[in-house]
PDB file as gemmi writes it, atoms N, CA and C in Angstrom:
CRYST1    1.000    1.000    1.000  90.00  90.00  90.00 P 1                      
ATOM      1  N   UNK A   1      50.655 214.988 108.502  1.00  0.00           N  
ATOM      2  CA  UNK A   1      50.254 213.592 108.518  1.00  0.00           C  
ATOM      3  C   UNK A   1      48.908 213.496 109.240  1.00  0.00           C  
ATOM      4  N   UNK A   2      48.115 213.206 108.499  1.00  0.00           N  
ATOM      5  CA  UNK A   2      47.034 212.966 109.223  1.00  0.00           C  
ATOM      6  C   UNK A   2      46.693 212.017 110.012  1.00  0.00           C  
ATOM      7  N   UNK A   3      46.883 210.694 109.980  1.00  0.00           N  
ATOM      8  CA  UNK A   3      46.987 209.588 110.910  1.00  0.00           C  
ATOM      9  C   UNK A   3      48.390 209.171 111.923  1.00  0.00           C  
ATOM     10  N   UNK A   4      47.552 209.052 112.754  1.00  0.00           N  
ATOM     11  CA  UNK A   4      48.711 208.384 113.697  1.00  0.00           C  
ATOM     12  C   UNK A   4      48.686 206.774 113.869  1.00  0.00           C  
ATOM     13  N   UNK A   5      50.575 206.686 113.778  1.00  0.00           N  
ATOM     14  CA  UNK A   5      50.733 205.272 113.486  1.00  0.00           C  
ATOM     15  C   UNK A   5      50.714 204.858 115.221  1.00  0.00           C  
ATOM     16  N   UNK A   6      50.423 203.330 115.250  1.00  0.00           N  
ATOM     17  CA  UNK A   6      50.584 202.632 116.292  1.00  0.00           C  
ATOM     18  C   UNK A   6      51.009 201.184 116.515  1.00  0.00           C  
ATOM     19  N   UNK A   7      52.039 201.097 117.099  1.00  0.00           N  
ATOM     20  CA  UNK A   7      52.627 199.482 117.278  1.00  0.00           C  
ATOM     21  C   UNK A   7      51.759 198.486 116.892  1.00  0.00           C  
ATOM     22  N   UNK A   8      52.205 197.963 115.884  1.00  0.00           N  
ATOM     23  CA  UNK A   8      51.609 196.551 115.439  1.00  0.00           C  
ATOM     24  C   UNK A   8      51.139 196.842 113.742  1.00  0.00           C  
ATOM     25  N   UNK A   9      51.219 198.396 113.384  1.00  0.00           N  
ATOM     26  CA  UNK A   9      50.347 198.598 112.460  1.00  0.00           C  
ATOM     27  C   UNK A   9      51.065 198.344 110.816  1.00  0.00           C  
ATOM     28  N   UNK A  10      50.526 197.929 110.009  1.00  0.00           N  
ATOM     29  CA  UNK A  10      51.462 197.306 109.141  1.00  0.00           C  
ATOM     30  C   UNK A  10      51.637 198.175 107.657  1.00  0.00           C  
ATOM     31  N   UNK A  11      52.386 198.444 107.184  1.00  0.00           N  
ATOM     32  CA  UNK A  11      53.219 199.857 106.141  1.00  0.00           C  
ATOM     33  C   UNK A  11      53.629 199.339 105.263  1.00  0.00           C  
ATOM     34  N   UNK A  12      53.531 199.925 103.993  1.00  0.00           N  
ATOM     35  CA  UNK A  12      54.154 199.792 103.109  1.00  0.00           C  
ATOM     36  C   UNK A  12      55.172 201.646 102.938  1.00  0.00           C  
ATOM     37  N   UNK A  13      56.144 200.992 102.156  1.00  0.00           N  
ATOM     38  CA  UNK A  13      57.138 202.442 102.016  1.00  0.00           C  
ATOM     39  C   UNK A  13      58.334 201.858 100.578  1.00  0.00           C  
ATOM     40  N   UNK A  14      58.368 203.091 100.235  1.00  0.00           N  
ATOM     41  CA  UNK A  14      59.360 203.111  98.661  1.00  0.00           C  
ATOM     42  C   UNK A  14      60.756 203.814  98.954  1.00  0.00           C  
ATOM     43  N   UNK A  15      61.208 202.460  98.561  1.00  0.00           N  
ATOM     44  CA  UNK A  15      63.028 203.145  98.884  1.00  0.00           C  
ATOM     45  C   UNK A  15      63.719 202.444  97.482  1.00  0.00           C  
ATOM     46  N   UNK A  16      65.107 202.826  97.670  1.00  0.00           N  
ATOM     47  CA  UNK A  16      66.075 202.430  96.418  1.00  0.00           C  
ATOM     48  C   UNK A  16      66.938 201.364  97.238  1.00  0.00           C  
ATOM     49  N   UNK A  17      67.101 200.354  96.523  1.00  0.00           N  
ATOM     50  CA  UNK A  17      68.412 199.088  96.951  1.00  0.00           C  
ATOM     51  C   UNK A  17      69.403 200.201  95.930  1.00  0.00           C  
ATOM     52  N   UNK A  18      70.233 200.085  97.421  1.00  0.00           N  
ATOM     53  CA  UNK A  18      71.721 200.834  97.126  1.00  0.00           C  
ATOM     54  C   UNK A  18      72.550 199.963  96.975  1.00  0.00           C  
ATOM     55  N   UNK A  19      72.819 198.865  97.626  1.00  0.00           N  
ATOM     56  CA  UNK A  19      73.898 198.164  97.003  1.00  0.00           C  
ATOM     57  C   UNK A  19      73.678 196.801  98.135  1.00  0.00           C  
ATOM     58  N   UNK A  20      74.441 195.691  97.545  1.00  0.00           N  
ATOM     59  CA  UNK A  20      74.044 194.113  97.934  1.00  0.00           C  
ATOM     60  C   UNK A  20      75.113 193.976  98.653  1.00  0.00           C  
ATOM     61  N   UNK A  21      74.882 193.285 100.043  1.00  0.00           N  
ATOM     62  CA  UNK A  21      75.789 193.013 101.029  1.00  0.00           C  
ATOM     63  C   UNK A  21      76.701 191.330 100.561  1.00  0.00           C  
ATOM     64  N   UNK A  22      77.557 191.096 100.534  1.00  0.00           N  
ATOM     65  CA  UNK A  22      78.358 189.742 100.204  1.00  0.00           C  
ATOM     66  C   UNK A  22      76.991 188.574 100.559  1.00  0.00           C  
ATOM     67  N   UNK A  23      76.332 188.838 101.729  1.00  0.00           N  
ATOM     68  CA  UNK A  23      75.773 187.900 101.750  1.00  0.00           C  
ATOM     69  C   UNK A  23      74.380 187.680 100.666  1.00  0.00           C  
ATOM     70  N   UNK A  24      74.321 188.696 100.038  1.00  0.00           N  
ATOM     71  CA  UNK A  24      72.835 188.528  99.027  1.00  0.00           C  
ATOM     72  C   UNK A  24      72.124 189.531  99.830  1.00  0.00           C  
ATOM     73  N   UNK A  25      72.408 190.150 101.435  1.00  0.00           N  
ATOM     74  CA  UNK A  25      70.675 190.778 101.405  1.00  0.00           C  
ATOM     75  C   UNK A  25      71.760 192.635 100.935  1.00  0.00           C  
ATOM     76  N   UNK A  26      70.337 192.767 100.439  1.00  0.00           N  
ATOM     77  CA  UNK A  26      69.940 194.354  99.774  1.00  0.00           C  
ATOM     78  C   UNK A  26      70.296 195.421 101.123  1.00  0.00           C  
ATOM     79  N   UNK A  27      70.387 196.682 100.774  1.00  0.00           N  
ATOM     80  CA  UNK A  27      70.468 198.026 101.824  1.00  0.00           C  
ATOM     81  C   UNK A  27      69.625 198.903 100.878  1.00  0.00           C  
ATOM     82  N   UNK A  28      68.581 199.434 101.711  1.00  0.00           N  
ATOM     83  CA  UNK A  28      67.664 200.173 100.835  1.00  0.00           C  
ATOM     84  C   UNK A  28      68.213 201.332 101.652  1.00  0.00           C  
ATOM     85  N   UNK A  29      67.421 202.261 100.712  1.00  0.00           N  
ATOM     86  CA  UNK A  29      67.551 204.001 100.961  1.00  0.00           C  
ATOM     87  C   UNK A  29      66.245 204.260 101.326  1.00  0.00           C  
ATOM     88  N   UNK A  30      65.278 205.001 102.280  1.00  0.00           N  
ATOM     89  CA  UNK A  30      64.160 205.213 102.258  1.00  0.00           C  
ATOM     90  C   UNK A  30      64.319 206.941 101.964  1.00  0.00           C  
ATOM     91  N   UNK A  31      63.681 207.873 100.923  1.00  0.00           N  
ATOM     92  CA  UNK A  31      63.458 209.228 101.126  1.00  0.00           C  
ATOM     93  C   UNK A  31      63.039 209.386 102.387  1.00  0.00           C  
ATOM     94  N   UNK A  32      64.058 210.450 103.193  1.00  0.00           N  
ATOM     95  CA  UNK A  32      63.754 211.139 104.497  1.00  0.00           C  
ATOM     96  C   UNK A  32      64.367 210.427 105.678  1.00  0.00           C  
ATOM     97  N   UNK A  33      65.212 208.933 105.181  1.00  0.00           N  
ATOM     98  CA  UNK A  33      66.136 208.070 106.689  1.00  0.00           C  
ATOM     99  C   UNK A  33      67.380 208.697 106.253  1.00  0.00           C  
ATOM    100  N   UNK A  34      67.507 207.830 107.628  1.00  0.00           N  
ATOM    101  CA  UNK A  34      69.284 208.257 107.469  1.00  0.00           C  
ATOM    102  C   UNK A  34      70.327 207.667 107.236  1.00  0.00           C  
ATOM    103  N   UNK A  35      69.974 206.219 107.253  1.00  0.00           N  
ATOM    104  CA  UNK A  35      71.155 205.284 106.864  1.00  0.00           C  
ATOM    105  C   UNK A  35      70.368 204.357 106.068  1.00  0.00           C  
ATOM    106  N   UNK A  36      70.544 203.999 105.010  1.00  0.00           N  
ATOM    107  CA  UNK A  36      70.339 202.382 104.659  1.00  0.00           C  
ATOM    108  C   UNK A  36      70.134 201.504 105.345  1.00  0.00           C  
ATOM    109  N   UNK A  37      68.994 200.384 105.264  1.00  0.00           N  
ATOM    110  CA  UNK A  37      68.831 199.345 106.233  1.00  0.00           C  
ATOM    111  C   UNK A  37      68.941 198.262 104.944  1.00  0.00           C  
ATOM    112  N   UNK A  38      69.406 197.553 106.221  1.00  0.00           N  
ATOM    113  CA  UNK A  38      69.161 196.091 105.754  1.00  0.00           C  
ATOM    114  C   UNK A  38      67.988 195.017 105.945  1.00  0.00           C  
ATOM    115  N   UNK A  39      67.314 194.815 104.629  1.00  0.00           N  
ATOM    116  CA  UNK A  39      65.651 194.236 104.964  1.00  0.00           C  
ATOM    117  C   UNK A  39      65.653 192.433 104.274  1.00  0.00           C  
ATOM    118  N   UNK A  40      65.313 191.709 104.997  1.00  0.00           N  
ATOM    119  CA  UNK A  40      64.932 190.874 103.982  1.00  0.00           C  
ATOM    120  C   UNK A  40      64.532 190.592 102.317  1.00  0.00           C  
ATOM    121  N   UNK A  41      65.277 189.983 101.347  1.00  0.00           N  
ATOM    122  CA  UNK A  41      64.508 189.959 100.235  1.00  0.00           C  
ATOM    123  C   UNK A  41      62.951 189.662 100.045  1.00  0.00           C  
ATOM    124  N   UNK A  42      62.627 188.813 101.603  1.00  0.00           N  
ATOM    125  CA  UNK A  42      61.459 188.111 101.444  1.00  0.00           C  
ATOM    126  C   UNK A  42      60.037 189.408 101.448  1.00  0.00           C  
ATOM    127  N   UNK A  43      61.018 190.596 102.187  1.00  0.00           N  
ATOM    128  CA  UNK A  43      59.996 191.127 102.780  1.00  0.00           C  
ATOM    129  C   UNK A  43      59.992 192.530 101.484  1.00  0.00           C  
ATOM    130  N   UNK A  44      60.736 192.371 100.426  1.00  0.00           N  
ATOM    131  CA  UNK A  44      60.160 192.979  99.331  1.00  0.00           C  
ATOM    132  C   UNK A  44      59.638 193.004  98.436  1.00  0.00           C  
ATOM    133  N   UNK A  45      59.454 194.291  97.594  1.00  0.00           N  
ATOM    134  CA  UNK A  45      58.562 193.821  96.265  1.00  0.00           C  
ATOM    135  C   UNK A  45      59.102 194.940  94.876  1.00  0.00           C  
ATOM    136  N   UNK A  46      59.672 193.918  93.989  1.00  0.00           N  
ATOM    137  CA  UNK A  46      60.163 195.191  93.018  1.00  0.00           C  
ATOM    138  C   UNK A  46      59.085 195.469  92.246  1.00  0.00           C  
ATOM    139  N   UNK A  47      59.117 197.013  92.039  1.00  0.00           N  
ATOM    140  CA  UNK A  47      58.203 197.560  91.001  1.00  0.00           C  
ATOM    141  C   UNK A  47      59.309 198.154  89.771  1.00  0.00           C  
ATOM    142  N   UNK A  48      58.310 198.454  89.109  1.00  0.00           N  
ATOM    143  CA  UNK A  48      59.216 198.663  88.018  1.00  0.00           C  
ATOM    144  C   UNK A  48      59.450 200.433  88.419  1.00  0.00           C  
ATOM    145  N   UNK A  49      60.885 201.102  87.455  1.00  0.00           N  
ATOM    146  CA  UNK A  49      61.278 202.090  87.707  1.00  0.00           C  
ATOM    147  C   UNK A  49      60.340 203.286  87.165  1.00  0.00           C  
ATOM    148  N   UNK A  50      60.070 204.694  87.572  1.00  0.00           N  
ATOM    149  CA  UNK A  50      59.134 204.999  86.843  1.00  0.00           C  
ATOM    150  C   UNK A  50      60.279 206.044  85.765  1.00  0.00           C  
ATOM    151  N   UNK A  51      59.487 206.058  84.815  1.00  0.00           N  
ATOM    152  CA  UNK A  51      59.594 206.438  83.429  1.00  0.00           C  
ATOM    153  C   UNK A  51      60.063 207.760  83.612  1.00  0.00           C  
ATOM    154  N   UNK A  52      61.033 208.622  82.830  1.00  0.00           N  
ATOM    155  CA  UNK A  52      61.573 209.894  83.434  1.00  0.00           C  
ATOM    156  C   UNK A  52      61.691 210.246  81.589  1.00  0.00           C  
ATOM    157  N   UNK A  53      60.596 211.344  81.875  1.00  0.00           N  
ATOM    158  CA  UNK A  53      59.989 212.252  80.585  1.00  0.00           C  
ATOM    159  C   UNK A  53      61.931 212.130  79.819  1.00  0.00           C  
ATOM    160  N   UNK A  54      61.214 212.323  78.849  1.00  0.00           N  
ATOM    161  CA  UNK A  54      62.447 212.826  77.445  1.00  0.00           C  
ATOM    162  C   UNK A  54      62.185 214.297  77.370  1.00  0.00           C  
ATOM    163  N   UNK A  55      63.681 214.508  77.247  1.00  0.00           N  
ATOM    164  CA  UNK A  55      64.349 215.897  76.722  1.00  0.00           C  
ATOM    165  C   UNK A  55      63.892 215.749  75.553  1.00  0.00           C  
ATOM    166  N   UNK A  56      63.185 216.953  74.997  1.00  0.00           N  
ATOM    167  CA  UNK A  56      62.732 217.176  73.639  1.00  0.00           C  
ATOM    168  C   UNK A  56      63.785 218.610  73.257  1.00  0.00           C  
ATOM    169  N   UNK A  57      64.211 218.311  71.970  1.00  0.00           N  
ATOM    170  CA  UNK A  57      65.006 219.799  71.510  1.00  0.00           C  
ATOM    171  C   UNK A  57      63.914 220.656  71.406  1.00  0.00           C  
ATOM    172  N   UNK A  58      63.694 221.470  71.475  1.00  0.00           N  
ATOM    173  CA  UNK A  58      62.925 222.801  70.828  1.00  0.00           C  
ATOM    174  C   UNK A  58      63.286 223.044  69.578  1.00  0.00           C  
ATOM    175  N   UNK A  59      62.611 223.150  68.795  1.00  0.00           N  
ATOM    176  CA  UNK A  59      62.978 223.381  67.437  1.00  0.00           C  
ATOM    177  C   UNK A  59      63.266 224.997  67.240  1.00  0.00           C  
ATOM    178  N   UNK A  60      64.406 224.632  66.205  1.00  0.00           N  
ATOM    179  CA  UNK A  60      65.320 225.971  65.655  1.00  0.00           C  
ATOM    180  C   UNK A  60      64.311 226.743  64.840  1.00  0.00           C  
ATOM    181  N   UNK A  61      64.554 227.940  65.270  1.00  0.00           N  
ATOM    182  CA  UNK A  61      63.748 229.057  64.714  1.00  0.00           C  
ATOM    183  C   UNK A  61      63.954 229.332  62.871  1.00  0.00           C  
ATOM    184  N   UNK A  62      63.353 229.005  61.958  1.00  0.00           N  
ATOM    185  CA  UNK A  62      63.702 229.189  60.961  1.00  0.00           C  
ATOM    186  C   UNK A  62      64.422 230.693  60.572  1.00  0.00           C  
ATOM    187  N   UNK A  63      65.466 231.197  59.375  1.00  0.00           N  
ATOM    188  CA  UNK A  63      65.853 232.155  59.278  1.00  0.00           C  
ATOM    189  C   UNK A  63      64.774 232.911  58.362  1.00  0.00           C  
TER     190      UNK A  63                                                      
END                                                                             
């Protein structure tokens, strides 16, 4: 990491909503935490999912 963070400094970070608490708020997953947090809806932003290549067959070797 090349920079060092310092109190006050403001982040963005990409996690997965794992699942919705009764009350409406979200529990995200961040790659590399350890538990799910619970964040405000206000304080997110959905992007869309990214695209995950297609399985292509390889084509059969003619006889």
């Amino acid at each position: 990491m090349d920079r060092k963070f310092q109190k006050g400094d403001h982040v963005l970070a990409k996690g997965e909503v794992i699942w919705i608490d009764e009350d409406g708020m979200p529990r995200v997953r961040f790659k590399g935490g350890e538990i799910p947090i619970r964040i405000s809806p206000s304080s997110l932003e959905l992007v869309p999912k990214p695209v995950k290549p297609k399985k292509t067959k390889a084509a059969e070797p003619s006889p």
